[in-house]
C-alpha positions, 0 to 999 in steps of 0.5 A, a space after each residue: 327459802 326462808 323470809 329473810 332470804 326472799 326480802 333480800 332477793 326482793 330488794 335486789 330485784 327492785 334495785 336493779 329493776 329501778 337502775 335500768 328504768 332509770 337508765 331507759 325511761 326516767 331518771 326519776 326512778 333513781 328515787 325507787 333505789 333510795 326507797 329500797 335503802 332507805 327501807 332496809 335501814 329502816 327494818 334493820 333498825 326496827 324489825 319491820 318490813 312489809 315485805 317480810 309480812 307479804 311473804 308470811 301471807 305465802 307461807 314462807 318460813 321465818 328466819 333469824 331476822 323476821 320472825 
């Protein structure tokens, strides 16, 4: 698995995660989802993302997009 895999698979967990929190605690936590996006706007835009640093700390190996 690459870093570009696991932030992926990371941002989809945290969405859907946000989704059923929202749906059974608090719809406050819709503010997580727009975090996510928001996020990977971000890193599309700039390269960066903190994610894809944690997932460099354990040892996963770079992808086209993280390097």
């Amino acid at each position: 698995m690459t870093i570009d895999h696991a932030v992926a698979m990371f941002a989809g967990f945290m969405i859907l995660l946000s989704l059923v929190l929202a749906q059974f605690v608090s719809s406050w936590f819709l503010l997580l989802t727009a975090f996510v996006g928001v996020n990977l706007i971000q890193a599309s835009i700039t390269g960066f993302c903190p994610a894809a640093i944690a997932f460099r700390a354990f040892g996963l190996k770079s992808g086209p997009m993280f390097k």
